[in-house]
Every structure is written in C-alpha cells, then in structure tokens.
MARVEX-792919 format. One line per 2 residues: their letters; for each residue y, z, x of N, C-alpha, C. Coordinates in steps of 0.05 Angstrom, whole numbers, plus 5000, padded with zeros to 4 digits. Each point is the difference from the previous one (the first is absolute). Layout:
N
A	Y/Z/X/Y/Z/X/Y/Z/X  ...
END
This chain:
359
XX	0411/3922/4335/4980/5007/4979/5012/4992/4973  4978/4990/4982/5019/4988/4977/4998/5025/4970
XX	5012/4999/4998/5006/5025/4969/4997/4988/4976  4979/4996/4988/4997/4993/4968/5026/5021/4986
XX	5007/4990/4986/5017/5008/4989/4990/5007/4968  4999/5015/4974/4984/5000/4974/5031/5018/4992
XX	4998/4982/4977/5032/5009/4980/4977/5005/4974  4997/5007/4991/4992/5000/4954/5026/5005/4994
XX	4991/5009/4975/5006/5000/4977/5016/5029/5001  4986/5016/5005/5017/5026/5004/5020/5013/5020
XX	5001/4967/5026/5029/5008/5013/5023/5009/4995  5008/5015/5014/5026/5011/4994/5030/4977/4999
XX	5021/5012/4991/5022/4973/5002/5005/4995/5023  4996/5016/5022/5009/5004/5026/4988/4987/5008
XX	4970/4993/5003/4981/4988/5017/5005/4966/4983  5006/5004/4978/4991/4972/4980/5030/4987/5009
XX	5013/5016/5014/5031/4977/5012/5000/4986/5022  4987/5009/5016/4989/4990/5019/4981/4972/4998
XX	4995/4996/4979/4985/4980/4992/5021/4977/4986  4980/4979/4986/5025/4978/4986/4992/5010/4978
XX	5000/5030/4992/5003/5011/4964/5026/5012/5005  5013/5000/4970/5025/5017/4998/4992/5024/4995
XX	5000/5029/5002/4999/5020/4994/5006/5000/4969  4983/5014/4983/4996/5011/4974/5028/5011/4998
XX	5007/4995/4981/5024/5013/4976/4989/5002/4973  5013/5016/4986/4990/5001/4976/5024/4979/4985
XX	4993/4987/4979/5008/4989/4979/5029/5013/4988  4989/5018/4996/5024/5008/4990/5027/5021/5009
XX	5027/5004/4986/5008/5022/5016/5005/5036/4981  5011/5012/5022/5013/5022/4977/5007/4995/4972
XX	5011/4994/5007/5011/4987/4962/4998/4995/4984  4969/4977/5006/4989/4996/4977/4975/5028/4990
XX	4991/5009/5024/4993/5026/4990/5010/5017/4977  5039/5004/5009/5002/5017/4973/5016/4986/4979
XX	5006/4976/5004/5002/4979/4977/4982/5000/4986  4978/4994/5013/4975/5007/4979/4990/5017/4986
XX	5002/5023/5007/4996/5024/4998/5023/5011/4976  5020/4992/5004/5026/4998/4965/4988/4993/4981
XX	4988/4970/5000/4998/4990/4983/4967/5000/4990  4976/5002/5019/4976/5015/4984/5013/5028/4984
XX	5000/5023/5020/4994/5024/4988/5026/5000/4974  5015/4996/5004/5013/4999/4966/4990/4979/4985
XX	4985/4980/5008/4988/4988/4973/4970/5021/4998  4989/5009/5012/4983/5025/5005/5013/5029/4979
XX	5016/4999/4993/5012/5027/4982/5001/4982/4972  5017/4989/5007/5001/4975/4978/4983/4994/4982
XX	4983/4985/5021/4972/4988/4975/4981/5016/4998  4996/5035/5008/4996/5017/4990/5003/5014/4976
XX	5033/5003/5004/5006/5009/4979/4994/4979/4969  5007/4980/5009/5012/4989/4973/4965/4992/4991
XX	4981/4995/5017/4974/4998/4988/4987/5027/4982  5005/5019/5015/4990/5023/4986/5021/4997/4979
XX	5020/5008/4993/5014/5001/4983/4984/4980/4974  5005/4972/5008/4984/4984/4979/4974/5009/4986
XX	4974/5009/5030/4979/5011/4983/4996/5025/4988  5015/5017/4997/5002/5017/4987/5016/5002/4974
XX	5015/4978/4998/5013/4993/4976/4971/4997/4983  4992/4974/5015/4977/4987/4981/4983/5025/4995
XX	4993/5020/5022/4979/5028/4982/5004/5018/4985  5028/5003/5009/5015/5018/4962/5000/4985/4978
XX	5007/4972/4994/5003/4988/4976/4982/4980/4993  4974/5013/4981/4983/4986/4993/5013/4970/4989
XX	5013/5013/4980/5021/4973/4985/5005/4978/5020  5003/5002/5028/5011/4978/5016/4975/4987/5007
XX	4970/5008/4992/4978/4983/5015/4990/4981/4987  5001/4980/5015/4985/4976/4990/4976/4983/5021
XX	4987/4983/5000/4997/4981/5011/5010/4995/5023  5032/4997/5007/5013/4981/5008/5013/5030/5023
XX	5002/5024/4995/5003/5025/5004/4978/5008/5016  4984/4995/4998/4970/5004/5015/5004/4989/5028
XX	5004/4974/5008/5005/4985/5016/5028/5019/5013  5012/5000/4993/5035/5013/5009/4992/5026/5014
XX	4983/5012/4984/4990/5023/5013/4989/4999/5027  4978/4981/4998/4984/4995/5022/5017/4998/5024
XX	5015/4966/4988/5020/4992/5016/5010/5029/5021  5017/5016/4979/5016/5019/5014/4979/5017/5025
XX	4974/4998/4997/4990/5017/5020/4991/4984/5025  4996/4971/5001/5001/4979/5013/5017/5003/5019
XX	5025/4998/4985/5032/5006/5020/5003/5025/5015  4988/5020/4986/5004/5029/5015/4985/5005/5021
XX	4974/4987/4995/4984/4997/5023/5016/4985/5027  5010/4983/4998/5019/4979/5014/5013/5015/5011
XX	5023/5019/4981/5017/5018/5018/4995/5022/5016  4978/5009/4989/4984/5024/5011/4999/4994/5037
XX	4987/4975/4996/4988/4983/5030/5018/4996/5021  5030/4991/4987/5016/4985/5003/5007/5017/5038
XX	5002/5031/4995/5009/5002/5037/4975/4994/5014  4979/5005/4998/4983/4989/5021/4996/4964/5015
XX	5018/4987/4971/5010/4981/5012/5018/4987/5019  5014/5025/4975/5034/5001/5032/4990/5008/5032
XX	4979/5021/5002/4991/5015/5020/4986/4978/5021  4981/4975/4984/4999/4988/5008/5012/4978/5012
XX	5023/4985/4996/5008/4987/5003/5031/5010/5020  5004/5020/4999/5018/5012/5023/4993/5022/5022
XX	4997/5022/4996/4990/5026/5023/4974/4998/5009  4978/4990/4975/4973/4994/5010/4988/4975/5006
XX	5027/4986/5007/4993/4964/5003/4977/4991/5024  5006/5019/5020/4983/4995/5023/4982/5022/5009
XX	4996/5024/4986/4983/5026/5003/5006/5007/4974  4974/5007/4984/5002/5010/4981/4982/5030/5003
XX	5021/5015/5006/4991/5023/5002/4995/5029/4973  4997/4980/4967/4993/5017/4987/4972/4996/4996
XX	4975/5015/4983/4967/4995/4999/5001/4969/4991  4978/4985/5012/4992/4970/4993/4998/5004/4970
XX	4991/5023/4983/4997/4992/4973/5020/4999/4983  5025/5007/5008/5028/4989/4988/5007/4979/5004
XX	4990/4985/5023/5001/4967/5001/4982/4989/4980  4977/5011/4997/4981/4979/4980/5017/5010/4975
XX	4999/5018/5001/5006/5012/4963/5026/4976/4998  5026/4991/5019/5018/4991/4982/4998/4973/5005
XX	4976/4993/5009/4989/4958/4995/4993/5008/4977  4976/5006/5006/4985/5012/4972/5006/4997/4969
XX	5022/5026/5003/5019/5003/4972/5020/4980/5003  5010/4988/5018/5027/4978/4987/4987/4979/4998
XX	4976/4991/4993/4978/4971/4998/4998/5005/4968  4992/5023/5000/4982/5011/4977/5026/5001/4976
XX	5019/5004/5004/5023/5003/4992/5019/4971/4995  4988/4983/5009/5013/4975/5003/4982/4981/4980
XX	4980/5003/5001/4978/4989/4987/5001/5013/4972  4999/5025/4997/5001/5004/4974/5033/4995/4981
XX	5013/4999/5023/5032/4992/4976/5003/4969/5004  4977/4986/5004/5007/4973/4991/4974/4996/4980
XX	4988/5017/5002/4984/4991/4977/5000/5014/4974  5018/5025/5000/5010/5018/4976/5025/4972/4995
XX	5019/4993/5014/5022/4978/4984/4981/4978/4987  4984/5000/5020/4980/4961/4983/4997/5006/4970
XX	4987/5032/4999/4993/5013/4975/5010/5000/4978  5029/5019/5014/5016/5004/4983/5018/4976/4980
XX	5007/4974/5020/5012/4983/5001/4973/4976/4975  4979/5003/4997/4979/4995/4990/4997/5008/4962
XX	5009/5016/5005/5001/5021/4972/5026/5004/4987  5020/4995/5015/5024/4989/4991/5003/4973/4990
XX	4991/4983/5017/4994/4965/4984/4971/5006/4974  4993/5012/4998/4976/4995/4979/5013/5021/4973
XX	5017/5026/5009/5015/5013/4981/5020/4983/4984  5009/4979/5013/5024/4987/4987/4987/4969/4992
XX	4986/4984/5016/4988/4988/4991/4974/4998/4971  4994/5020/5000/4969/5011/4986/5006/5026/4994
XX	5016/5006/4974/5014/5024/4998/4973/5009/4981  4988/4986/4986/4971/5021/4978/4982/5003/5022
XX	4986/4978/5024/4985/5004/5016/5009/5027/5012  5021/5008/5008/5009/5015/5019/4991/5037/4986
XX	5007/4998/4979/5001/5020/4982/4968/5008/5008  4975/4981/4997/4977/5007/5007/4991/5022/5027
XX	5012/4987/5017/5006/5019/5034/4998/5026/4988  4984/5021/5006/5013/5024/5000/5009/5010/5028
XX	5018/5024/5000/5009/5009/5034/4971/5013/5019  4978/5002/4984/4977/5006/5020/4995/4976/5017
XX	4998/4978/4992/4996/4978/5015/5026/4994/5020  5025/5005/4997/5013/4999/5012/4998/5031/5029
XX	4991/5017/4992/4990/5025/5019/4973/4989/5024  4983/4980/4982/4976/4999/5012/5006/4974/5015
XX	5014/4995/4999/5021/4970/5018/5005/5011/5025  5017/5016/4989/5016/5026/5021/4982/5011/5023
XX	4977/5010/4992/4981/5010/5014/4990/4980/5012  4996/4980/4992/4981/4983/5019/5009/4985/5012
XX	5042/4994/5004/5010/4991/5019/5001/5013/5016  4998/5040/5004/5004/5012/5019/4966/5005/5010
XX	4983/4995/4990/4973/4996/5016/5002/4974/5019  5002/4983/4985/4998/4974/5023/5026/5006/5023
XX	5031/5008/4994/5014/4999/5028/4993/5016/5014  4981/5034/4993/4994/5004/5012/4979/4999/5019
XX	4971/4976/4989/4978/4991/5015/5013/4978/5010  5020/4981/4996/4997/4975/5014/5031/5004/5016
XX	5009/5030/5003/5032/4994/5015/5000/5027/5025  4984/5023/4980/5007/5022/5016/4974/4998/5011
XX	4972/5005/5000/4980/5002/5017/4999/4986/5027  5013/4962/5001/4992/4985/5022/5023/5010/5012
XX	5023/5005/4994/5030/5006/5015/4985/5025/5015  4991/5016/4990/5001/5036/5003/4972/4991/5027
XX	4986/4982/5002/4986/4991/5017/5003/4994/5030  5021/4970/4987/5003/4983/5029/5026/5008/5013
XX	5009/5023/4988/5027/5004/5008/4998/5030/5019  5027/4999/5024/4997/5023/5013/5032/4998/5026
XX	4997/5023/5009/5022/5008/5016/4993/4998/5029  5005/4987/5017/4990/5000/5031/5030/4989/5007
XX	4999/4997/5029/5011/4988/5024/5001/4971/4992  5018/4985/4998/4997/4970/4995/5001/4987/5035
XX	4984/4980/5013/5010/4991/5017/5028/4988/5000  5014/4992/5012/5031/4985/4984/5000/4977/5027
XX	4983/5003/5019/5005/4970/5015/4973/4978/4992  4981/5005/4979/4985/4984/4998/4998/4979/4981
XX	4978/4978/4991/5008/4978/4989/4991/5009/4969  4993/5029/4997/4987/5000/4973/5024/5011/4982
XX	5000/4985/4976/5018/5012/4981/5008/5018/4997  4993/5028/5008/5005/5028/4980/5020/4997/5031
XX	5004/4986/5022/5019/5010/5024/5023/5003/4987  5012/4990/4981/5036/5010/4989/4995/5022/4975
XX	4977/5006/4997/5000/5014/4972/4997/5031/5008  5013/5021/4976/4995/5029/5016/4973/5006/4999
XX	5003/5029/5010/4975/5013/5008/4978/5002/4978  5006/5005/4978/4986/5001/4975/5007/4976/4977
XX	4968/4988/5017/4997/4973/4989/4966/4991/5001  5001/4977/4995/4972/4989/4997/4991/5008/5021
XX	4976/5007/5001/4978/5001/5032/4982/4972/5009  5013/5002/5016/4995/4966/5005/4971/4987/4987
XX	4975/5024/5011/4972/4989/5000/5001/4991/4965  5012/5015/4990/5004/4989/4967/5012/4971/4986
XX	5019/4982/5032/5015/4990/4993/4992/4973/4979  4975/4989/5005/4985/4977/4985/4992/5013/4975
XX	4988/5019/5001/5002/4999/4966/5034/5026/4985  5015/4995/5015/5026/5012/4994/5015/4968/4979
XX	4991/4981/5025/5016/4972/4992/4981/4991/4980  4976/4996/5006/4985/4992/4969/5009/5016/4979
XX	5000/5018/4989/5010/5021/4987/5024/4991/4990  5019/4996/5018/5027/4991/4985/4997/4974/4989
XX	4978/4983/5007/5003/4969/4987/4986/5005/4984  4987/5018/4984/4991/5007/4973/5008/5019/4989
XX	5013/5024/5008/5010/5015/4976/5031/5005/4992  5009/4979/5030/5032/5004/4991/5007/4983/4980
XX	4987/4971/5002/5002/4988/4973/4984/5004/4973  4981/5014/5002/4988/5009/4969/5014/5033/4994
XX	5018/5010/5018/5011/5024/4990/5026/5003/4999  5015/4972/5012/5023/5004/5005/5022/4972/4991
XX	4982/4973/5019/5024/4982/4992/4985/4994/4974  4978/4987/4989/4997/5000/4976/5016/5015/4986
XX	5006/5028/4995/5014/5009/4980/5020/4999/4995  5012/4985/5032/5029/4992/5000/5007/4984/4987
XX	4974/4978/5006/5019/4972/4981/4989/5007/4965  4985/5019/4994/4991/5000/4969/5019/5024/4993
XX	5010/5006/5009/5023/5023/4984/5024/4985/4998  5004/4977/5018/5027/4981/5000/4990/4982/4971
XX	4971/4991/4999/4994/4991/4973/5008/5004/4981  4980/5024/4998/5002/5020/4978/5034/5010/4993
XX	5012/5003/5014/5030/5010/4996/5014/4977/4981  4996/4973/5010/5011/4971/4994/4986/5001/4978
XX	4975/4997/4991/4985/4989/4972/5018/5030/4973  4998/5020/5019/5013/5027/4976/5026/4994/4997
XX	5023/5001/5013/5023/4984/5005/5004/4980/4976  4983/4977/5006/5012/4970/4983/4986/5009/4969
XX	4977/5017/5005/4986/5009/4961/5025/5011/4995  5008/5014/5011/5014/5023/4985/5039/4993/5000
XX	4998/4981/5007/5034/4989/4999/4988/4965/4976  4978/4993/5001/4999/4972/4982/4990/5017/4965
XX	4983/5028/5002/5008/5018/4972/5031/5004/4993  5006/5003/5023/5039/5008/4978/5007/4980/4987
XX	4992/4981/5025/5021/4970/4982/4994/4991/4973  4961/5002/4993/4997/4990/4978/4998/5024/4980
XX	5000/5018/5001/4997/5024/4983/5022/5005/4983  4996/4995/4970/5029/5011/4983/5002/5024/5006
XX	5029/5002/5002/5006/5032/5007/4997/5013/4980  4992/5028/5003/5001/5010/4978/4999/5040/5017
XX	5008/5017/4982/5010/5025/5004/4966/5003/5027  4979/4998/4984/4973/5007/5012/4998/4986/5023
XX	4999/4969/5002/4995/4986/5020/5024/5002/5022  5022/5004/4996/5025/5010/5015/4992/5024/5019
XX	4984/5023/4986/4990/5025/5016/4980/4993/5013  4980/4979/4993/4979/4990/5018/5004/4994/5020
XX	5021/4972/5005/4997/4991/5010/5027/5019/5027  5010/5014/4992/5010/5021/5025/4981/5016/5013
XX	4983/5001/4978/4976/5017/5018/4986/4984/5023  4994/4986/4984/4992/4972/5013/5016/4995/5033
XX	5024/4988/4992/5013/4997/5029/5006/5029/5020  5007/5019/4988/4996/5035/5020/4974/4994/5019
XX	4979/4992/4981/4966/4995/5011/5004/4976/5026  5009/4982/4990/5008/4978/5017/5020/5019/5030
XX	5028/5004/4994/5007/5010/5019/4985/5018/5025  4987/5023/4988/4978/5022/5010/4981/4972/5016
XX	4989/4988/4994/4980/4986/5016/5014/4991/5019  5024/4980/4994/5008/4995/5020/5004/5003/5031
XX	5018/5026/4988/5019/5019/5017/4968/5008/5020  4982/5008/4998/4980/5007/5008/4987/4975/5016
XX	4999/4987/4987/4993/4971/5014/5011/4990/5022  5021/5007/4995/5027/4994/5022/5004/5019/5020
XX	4979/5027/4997/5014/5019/5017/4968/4998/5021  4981/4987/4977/4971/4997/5017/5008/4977/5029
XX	5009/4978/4985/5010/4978/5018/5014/4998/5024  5019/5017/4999/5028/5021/5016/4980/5020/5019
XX	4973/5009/4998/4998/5011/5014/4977/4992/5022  4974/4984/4979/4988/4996/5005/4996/4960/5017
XX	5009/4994/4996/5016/4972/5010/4997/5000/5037  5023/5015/5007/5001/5005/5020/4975/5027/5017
XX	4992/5004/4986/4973/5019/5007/4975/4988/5011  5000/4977/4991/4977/4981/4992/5005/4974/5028
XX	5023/4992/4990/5008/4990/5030/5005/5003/5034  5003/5026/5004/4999/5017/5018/4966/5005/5006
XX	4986/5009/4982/4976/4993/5004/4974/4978/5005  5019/4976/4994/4992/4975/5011/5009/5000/5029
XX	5020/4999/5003/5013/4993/5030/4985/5019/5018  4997/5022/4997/5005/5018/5015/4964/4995/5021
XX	4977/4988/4977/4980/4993/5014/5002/4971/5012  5018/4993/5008/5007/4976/5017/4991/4994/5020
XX	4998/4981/5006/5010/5006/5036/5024/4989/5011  5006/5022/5015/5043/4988/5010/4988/5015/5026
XX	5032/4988/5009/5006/5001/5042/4999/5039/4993  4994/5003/5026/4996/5034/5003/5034/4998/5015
XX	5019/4996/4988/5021/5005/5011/5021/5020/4990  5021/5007/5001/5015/5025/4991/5016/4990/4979
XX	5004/4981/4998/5011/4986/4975/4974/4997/4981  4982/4997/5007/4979/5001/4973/4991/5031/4994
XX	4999/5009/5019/4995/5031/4994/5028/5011/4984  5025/5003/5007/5018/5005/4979/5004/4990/4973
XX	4999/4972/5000/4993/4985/4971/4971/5005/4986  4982/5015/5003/4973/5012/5001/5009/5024/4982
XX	5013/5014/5011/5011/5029/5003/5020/5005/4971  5017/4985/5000/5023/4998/4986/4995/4989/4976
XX	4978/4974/4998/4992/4994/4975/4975/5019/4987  4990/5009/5013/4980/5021/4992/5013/5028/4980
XX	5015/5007/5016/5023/5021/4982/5014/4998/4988  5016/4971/5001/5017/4994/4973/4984/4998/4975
XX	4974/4982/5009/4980/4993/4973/4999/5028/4985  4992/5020/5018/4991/5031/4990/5017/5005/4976
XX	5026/5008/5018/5031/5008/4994/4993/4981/4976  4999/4974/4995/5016/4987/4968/4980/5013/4978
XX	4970/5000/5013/4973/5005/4987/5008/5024/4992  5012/5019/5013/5000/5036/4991/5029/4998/4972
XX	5021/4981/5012/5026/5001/4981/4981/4993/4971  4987/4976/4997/4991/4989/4973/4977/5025/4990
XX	4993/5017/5014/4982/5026/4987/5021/5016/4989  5018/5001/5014/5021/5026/4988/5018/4988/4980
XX	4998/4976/4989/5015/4987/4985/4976/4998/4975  4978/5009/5007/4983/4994/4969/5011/5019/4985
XX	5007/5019/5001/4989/5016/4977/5035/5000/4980  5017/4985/5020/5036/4998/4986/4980/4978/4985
XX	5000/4975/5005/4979/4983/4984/4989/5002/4983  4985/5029/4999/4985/5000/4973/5019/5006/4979
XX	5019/5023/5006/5020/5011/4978/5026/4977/4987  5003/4977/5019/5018/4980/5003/4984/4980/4972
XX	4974/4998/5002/4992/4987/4983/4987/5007/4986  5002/5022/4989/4993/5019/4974/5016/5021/4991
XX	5009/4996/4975/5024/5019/4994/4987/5026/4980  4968/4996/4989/4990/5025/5009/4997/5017/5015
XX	4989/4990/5031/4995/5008/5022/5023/5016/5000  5025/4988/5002/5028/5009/5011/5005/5033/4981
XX	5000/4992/4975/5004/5015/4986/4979/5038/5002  4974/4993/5002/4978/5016/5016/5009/5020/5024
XX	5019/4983/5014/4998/5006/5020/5032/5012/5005  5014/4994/4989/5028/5016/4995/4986/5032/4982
XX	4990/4990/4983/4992/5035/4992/4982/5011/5015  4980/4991/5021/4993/5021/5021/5019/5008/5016
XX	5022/4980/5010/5016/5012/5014/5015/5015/4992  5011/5001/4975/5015/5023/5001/4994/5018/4985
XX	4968/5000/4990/4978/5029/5002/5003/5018/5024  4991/4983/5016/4998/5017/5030/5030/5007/5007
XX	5024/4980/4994/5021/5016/5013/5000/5029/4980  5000/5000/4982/4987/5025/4982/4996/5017/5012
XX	4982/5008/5002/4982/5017/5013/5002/5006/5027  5010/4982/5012/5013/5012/5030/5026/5017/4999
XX	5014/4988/4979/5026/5010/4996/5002/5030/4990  4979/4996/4983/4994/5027/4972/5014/4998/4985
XX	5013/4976/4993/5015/4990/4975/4980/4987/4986  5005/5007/4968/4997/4987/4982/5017/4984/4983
XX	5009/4972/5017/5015/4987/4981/4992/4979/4979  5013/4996/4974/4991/4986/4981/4991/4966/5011
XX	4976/5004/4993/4981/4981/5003/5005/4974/4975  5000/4974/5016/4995/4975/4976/4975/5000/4999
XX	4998/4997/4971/4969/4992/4990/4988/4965/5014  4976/5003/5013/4995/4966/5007/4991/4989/4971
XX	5011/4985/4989/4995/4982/4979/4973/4996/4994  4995/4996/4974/4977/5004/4995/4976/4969/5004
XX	4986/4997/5005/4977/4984/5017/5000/4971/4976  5004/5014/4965/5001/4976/4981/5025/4989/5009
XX	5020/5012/4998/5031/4982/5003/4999/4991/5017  4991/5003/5032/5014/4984/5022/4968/4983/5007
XX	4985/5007/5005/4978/4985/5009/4982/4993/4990  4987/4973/4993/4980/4991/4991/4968/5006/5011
XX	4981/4995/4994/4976/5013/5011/5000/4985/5027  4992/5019/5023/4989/4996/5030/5022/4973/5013
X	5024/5002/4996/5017/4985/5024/5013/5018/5011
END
C-alpha cells in the first residue's frame, strides 16, 4: 500500500530530518542575547537620562531658548522615544525571536514608534541644519524668523512622521509564527515583523518614503553641513579682525561645530539603519549563513543607531558653551537640593556679554 507522505511548514525538527531539510536553529546564540542586552539597556539608562536632563534644562531657562533650542528640544524627545522602545526590540530580536509571547500591540506600537521616530529626526536635522546655513549666511534675513515658526515647523514634522511613519507601520505590522522552511522573506526574520499579506505595499512604501524621509536628508544635511562649513571658514579669512568680529565669528564656528557633531552622529547612526533596510527586503538563499548575517546585521545597525541617540544630547552641550554652562547650573541645583546643601552658586553670565541674539 503506498503512503503519501505531507511535511508543511509547521513540521517539527524531528520529522523535517528525515527529509533533505536541515532542522531549524536559531541564528543566534546565548551570548549575543546578553551581549546585547549590556549594551541596549545601558544605552537605555543612558540616553534616558542624559535626554531628560537636556530637556529640562531647556524648561527651567527661558534665557537658553531660541529657534535653534526648539529643534534640540524636540530632538531630545525623538531620542527618548527611541530609548523608551529600545527593550521591545531587544525582546524581539532574542527571547521573542521565534514566539512572541507578549500582546501583538507591543509589536505594532515599536514599528510604529521607531519609523515615526526615524522620520522625524531626519527631518528636525534637515531643519535644523537649514537655519543654521541661512543664520550665518543671511544673518538680517534670519533675524526676521521668529521661534513660532520654528514651533509650527516642529509640529508639523511630528504630524507628518506621525501620518506617513507611525499609522502604515502600526498597520502592516504584527507578531505571528514565521514559517522558517519557506521561500517567502519574513522565513529568517523574527516573529514581530511585517505580515506578509502587507508585503507589496510594505516594499512600495519603502521605494517612496525611505527616500523622501530618509536618504534625501542624508545627502542634504551632508550639503548643507559642506555649504555652512566653507561660508563660515571663507568669512574668517576675509574679515578684518577686530574685538566684535573675533566674538562673531567664535560664535559662528561653536554653531558650525554643534551642527556638525550632530550631523555626524545622524550619519553614524542612521547610515547603517538605512542599509540594513535595503538588504534585508532582498532576496538571498534561505540558508543559515544568510539567516545569521540577517540577524547580526540587523542588531548591530540597531546597537550603532541607539549609541548615536545617546550621544546627541553630549553633542548638543559639546557645541554650545551656553548650553554647557545651563546645564552645569541645573546640575548642581539639583545636586543642591538632594544634598540640602546650599553651596555658593556662580552667577551664569549675563545674556549681553556672552551671547549675541538667537545663536
């Protein structure tokens, strides 16, 4: 008598060895579990702390707000959002790689928010990076700007990441059973990931909004960085020195540095974020060497993407020696007050001597 034999998708390893499949392993091992797990959750305290810290500087000291402060602000809640998310990532990508056994709406919520979050801090740097070349370029034009328009910027970058990053993510996205012997993509990817029936307009989607939200801003903040850069180093050369233009033009390059450093930390993170996200909708061999190289570039991208969040906000203080200064007297307000010491306080210098209007 002859025995049809029927294997799927949901055979066991036992039955699937018997066959010419290798039995399922996972990608990864122990290790990188709590390798990983070091280096998120302390950048997770990290770029916690040091974000709150920054926006609360900026809400005690009116004196520190500007324009350019507005953005920093924002910025800082961009990133916190990021770290906020950051274990359900980890969760994903190690204990819940192949069963995700927390509610499906903590899978949508962290596509969702790390889209929405990605989208809006490349288009707060385009911004910011925007208004820095027109402040130093077009220093009377600039003066016109008031910081409402810079707020109403603000607002309407976090309307659009949130209609064009978090609604379709918070959609097509979800937590199931992945097949892992079949020919469709999501077979090497974890459990909380695209849903397949979504997958055609998942990929349309990325060939229109990863480049109008993402590499576009890549290569126009590398612009913009270069055009502020060569204005503001070809003013020194021809400018008679003089006591005034000497203080300008430090303000001037601090302004330069601050973009940079930020530019550099967008690039550092987002670079490899972007690339990982190309590959990853590929098509490659369903083999264990592509599933580990899958695996491994997926989490390093994360890992560099989470280091350059927790490095904004040293950045902002690195290239503003207001900022810095702000922010040494909150801190050692608060050590104050925790302590119940009152020790003699330096006065922060007054706003005519050290700073000119809105840099």
């Amino acid at each position: 008598m002859d025995v049809d034999v029927n294997i799927n998708a949901s055979s066991t390893p036992s039955v699937l060895s018997s066959t010419t499949m290798e039995p399922y392993t996972r990608p990864f091992s122990s290790t990188a579990i709590w390798v990983s797990a070091i280096f998120l959750f302390s950048m997770l305290v990290i770029g916690m702390a040091l974000n709150i810290l920054t926006m609360c500087v900026i809400l005690k000291y009116k004196k520190l707000r500007n324009l350019f402060v507005y953005f920093i602000f924002s910025l800082c809640v961009s990133d916190l959002v990021s770290a906020l998310i950051s274990p359900l990532f980890w969760y994903r990508r190690t204990v819940g790689f192949d069963h995700w056994a927390a509610p499906g709406f903590f899978c949508k919520l962290y596509w969702a928010a790390d889209l929405m979050t990605s989208f809006a801090t490349a288009l707060h740097i385009v911004s910011f990076g925007t208004f820095r070349l027109i402040s130093i370029r077009y220093p009377h034009f600039f003066t016109t700007i008031s910081n409402k328009i810079g707020v109403v910027l603000v607002i309407i970058i976090w309307i659009v990441s949130f209609t064009c990053g978090f609604i379709p993510y918070f959609v097509w996205f979800g937590a199931r059973k992945r097949d892992r012997y079949s020919d469709s993509p999501d077979a090497r990817w974890p459990a909380c990931t695209i849903n397949m029936e979504w997958y055609g307009q998942y990929t349309l989607f990325q060939k229109i909004a990863f480049p109008l939200f993402l590499y576009v801003p890549l290569v126009l903040v590398v612009i913009i960085s270069v055009i502020t850069c060569a204005q503001v180093f070809a003013a020194i050369r021809s400018t008679v020195v003089t006591s005034k233009t000497n203080r300008q033009r430090l303000k001037e390059r601090q302004a330069v540095l601050q973009l940079s450093l930020i530019v550099l930390s967008f690039l550092f993170g987002y670079i490899p974020f972007t690339a990982y996200e190309f590959w990853s909708v590929q098509d490659h061999e369903h083999t264990d060497y592509i599933r580990s190289f899958d695996y491994y570039f997926g989490l390093i991208e994360y890992i560099l993407l989470r280091l350059s969040e927790c490095m904004n906000p040293i950045f902002y203080n690195l290239g503003s020696s207001k900022m810095r200064r702000y922010t040494r007297r909150f801190v050692r307000d608060l050590l104050d007050k925790l302590t119940g010491t009152n020790g003699i306080r330096t006065r922060v210098p007054s706003e005519s001597r050290t700073e000119s209007i809105r840099t």
